[in-house]
C-alpha positions as CSV (number, residue, x, y, z in Angstrom):
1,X,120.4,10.1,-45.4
2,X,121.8,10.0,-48.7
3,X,125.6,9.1,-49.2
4,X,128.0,11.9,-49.9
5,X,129.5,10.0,-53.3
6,X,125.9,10.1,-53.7
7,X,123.7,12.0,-56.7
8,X,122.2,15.2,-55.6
9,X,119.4,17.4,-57.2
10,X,121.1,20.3,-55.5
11,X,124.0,21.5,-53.7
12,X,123.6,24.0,-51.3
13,X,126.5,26.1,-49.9
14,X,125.9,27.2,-46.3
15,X,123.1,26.5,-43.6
16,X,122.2,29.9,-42.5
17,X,118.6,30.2,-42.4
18,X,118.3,30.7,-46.2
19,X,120.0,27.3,-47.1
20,X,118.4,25.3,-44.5
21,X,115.2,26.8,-45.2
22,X,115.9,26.5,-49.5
23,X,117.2,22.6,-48.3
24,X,114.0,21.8,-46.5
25,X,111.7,22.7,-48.9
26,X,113.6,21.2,-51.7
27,X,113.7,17.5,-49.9
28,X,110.0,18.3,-49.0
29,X,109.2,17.9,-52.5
30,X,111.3,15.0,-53.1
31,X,114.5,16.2,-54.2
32,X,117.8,15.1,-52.9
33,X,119.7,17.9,-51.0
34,X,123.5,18.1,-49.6
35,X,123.7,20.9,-47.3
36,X,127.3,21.7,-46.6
37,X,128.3,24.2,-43.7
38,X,132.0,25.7,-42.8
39,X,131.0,26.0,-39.4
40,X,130.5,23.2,-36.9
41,X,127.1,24.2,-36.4
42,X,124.1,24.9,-38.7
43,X,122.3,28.6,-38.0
44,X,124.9,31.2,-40.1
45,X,124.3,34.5,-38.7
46,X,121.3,33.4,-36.3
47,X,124.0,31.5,-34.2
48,X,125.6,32.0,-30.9
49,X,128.6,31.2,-29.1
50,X,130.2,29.9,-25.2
51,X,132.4,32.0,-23.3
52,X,133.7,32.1,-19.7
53,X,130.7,29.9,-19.2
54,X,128.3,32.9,-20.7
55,X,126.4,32.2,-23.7
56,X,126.3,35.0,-26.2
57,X,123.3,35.7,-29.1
58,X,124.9,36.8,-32.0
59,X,121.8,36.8,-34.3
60,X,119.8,39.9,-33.7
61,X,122.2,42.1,-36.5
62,X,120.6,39.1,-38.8
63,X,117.1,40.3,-38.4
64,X,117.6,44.2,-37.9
65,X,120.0,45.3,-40.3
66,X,122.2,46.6,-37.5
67,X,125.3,45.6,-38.4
């Protein structure tokens, strides 16, 4: 893993399916990638969350358009 004072080819803001997917093909090809994500967890909109001990998919408005 590359440092984070580091030099990147590219800079990607967000890892949602599109940036992780963008990232991943990028470093596949030998670039070098920083991925940075506000959240504590990759995924963006195809994520989910805990609570009362319930687990709850958030993701499906991602894929239908239903929003």
């Amino acid at each position: 893993m590359a440092a984070a004072s580091g030099h990147y080819d590219a800079f990607i803001v967000g890892a949602g399916l599109s940036g992780l997917a963008a990232g991943l093909r990028m470093a596949h090809f030998g670039r070098r990638v920083l991925i940075c994500e506000a959240h504590a967890v990759p995924g963006g909109l195809s994520s989910w969350f805990k609570r009362q001990g319930r687990d709850f998919d958030v993701s499906l408005h991602a894929f239908t358009n239903y929003a």
